[in-house]
TORKOL-4160 file (C-alpha; in steps of 0.2 Angstrom, whole numbers, padded with zeros to 4 digits, m for minus):
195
<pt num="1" X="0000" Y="0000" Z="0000"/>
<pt num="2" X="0007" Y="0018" Z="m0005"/>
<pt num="3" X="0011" Y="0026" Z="0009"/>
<pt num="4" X="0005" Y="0046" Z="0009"/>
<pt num="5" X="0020" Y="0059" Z="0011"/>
<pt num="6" X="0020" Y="0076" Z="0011"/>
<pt num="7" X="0038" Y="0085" Z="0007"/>
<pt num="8" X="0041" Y="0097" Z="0024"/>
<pt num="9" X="0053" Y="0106" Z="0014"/>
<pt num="10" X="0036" Y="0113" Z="0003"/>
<pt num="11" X="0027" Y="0116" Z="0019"/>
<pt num="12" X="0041" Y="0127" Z="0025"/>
<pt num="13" X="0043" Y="0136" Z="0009"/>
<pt num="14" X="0022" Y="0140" Z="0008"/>
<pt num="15" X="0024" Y="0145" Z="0028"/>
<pt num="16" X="0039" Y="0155" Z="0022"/>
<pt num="17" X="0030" Y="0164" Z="0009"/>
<pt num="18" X="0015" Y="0166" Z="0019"/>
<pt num="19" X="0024" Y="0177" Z="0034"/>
<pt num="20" X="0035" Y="0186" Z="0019"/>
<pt num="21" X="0020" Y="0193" Z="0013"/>
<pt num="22" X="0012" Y="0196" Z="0028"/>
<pt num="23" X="0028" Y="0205" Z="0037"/>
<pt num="24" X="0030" Y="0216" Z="0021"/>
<pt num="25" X="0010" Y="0220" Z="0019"/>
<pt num="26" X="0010" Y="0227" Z="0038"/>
<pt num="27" X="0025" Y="0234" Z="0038"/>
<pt num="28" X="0023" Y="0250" Z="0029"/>
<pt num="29" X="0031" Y="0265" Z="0036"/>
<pt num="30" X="0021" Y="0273" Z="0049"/>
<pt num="31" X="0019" Y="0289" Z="0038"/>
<pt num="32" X="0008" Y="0278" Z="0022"/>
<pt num="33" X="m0004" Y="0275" Z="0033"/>
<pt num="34" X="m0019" Y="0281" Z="0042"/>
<pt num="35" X="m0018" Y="0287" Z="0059"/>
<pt num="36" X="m0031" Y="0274" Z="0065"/>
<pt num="37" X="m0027" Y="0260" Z="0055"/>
<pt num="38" X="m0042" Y="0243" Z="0056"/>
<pt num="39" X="m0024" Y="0232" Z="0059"/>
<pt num="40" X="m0023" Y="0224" Z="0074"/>
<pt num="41" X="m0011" Y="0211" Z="0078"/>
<pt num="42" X="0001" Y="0200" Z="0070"/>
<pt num="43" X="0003" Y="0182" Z="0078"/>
<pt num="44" X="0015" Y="0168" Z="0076"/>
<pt num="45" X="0012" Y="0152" Z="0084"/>
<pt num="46" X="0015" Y="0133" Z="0083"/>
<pt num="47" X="0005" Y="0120" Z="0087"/>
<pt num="48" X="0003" Y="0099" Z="0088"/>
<pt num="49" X="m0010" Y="0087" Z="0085"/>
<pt num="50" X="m0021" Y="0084" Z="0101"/>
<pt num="51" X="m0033" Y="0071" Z="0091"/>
<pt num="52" X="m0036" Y="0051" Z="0095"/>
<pt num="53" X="m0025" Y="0040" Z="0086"/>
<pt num="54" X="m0035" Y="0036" Z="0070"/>
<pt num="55" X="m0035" Y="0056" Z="0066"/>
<pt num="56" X="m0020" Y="0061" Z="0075"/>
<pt num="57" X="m0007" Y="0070" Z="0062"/>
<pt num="58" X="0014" Y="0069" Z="0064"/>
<pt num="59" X="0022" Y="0082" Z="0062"/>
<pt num="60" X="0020" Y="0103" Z="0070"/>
<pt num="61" X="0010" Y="0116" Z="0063"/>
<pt num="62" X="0017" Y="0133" Z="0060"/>
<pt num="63" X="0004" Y="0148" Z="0061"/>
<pt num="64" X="0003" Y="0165" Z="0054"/>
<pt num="65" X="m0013" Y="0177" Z="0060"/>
<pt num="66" X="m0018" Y="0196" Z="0055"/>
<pt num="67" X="m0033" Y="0205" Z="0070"/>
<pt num="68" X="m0039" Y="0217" Z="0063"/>
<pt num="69" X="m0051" Y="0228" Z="0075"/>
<pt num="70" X="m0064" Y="0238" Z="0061"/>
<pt num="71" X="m0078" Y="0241" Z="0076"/>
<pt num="72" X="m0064" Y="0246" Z="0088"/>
<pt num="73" X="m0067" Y="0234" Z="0102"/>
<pt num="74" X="m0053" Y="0239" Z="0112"/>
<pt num="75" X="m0062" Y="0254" Z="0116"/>
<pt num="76" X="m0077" Y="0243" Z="0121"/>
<pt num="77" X="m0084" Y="0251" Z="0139"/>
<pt num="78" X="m0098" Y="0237" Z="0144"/>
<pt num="79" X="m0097" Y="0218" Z="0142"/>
<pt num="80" X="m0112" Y="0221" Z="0128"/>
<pt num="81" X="m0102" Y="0231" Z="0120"/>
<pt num="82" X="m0087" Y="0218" Z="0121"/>
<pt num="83" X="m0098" Y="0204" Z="0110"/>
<pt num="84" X="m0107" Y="0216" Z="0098"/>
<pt num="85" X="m0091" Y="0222" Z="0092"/>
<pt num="86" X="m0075" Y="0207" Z="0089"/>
<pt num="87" X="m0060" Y="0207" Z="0080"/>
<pt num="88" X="m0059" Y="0199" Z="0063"/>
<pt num="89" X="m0045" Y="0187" Z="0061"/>
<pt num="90" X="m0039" Y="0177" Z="0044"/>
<pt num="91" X="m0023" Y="0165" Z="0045"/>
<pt num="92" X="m0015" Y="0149" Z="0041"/>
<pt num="93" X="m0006" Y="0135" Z="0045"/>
<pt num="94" X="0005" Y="0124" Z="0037"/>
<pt num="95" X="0004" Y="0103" Z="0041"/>
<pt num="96" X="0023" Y="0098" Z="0042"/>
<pt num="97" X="0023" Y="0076" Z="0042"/>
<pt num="98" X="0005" Y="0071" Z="0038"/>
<pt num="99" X="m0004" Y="0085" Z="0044"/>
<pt num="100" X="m0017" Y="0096" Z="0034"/>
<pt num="101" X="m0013" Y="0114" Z="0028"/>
<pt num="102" X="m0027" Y="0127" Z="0032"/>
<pt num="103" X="m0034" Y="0142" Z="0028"/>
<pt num="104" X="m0047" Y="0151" Z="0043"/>
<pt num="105" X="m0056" Y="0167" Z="0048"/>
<pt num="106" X="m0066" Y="0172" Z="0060"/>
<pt num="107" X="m0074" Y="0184" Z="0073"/>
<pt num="108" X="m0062" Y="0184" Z="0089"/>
<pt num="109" X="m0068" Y="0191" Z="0105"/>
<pt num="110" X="m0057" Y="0195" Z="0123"/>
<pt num="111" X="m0060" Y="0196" Z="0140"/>
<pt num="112" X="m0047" Y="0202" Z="0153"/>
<pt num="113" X="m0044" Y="0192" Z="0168"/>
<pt num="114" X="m0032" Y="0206" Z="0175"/>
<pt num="115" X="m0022" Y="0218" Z="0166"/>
<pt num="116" X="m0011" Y="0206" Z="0157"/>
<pt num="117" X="m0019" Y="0191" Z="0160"/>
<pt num="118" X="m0034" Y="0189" Z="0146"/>
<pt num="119" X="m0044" Y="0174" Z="0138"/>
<pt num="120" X="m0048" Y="0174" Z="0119"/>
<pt num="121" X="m0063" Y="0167" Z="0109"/>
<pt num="122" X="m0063" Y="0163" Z="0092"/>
<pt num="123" X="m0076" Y="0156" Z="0079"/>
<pt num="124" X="m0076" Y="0154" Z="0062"/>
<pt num="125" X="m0072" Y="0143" Z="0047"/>
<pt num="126" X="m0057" Y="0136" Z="0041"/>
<pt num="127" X="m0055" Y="0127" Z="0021"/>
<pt num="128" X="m0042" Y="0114" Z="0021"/>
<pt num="129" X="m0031" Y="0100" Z="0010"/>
<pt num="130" X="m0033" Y="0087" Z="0021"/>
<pt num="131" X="m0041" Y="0069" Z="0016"/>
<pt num="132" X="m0060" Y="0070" Z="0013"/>
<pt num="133" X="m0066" Y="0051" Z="0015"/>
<pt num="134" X="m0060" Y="0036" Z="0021"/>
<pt num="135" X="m0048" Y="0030" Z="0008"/>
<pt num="136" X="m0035" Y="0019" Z="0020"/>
<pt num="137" X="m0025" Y="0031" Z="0022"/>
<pt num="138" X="m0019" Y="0035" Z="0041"/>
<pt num="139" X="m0023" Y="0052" Z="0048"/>
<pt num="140" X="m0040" Y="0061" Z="0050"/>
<pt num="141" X="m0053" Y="0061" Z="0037"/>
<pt num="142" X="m0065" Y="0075" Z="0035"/>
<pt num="143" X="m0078" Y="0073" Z="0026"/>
<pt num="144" X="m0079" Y="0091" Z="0018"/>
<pt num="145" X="m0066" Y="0105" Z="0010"/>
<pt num="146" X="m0074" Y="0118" Z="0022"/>
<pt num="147" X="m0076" Y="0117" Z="0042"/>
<pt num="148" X="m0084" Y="0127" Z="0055"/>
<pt num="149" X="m0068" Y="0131" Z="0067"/>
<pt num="150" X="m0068" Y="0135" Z="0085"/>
<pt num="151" X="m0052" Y="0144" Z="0096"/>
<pt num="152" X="m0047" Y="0147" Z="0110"/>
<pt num="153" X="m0031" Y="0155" Z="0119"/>
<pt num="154" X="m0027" Y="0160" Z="0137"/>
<pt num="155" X="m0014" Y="0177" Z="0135"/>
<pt num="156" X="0000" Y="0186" Z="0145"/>
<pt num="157" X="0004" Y="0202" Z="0140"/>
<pt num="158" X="0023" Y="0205" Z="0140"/>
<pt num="159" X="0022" Y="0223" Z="0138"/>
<pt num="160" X="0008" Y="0235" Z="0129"/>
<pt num="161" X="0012" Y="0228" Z="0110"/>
<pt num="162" X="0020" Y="0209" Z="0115"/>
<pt num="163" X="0010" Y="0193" Z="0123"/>
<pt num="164" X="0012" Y="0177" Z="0123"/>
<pt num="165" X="m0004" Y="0163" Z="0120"/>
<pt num="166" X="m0007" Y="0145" Z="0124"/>
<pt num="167" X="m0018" Y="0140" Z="0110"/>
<pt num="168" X="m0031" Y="0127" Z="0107"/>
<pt num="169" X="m0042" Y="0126" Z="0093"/>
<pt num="170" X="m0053" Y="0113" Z="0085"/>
<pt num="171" X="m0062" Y="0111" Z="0066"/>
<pt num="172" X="m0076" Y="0100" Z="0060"/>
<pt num="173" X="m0091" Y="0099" Z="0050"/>
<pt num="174" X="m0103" Y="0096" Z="0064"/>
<pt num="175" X="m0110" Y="0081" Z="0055"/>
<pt num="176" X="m0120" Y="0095" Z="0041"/>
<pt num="177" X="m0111" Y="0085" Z="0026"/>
<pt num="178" X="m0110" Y="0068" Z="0019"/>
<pt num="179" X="m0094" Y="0059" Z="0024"/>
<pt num="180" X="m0083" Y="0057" Z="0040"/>
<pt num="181" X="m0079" Y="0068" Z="0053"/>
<pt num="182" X="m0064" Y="0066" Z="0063"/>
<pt num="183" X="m0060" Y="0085" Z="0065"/>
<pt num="184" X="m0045" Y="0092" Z="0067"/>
<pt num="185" X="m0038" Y="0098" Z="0086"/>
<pt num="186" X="m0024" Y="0107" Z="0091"/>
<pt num="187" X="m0016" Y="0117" Z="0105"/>
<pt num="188" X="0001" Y="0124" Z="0107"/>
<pt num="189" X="0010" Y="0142" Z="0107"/>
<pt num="190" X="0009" Y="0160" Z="0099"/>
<pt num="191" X="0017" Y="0177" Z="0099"/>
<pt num="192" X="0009" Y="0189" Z="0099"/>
<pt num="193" X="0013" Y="0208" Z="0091"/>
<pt num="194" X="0000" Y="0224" Z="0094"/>
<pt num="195" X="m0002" Y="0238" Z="0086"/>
């Protein structure tokens, strides 16, 4: 039986591509571009397979995220306020060993548990390159190309621009389409830039 392979040098060379371009859209000089800019946050993380053995993936998962704060919810005054106005997020991550290479966005919310301790929320959707039905092949099978994703990260702030996550996030189809659904769970670490 053919056994399925990705090449990690690929994956590193699409992750590396994927923070150049970040890193060179966001970095702008200060002076070309507007005061109050919807940017938020650029985050950096890694993370490992936390699912069962038939759908656990091999390998790490190198992150790359962009906030960006268009309702200004720093500013928030009321808890109300707080949920009716998140952050938007769009990222991806690249499978090294078996693992799946994703794409997500979503709405992200925060609540301070003192001044540099904080708790994130995220949902949202994530589309994938990951196995789709149950074809022998080891790893998770998911059934369909897009997935309702779900995040979650406990926070320290370092200083008023650096903070440091532990991450968790999980995707799946929530049985709405034909086909399996092992889902896709991982947790791990980020770094954290504000702007």
């Amino acid at each position: 039986m053919p056994a399925h392979l990705k090449q990690p040098r690929l994956s590193a060379a699409r992750f590396g591509l994927l923070s150049t371009v970040l890193f060179f859209a966001f970095s702008a000089p200060q002076s070309t571009m507007a005061a109050e800019t919807v940017f938020d946050e650029l985050r950096f993380g890694a993370s490992a397979s936390i699912s069962g053995d038939k759908s656990h993936e091999s390998g790490i998962f190198p992150s790359a995220t962009i906030f960006f704060d268009p309702l200004s919810s720093a500013s928030a005054k009321t808890w109300q306020q707080s949920i009716l106005e998140p952050r938007i997020y769009l990222g991806a991550s690249v499978g090294t060993g078996d693992g799946v290479d994703q794409i997500y966005a979503g709405f992200s919310w925060t609540a301070d548990i003192t001044d540099r301790f904080f708790v994130e929320l995220g949902l949202g959707g994530t589309v994938h390159n990951g196995d789709l039905d149950s074809d022998g092949r080891s790893g998770p099978h998911l059934g369909c190309r897009l997935l309702f994703r779900e995040q979650i990260a406990v926070g320290y702030r370092v200083t008023a621009n650096w903070q440091v996550l532990a991450t968790a996030d999980h995707s799946s189809h929530a049985d709405l389409c034909d086909g399996p659904n092992d889902g896709l769970s991982h947790a791990g670490l980020a770094v954290g830039y504000k702007f």
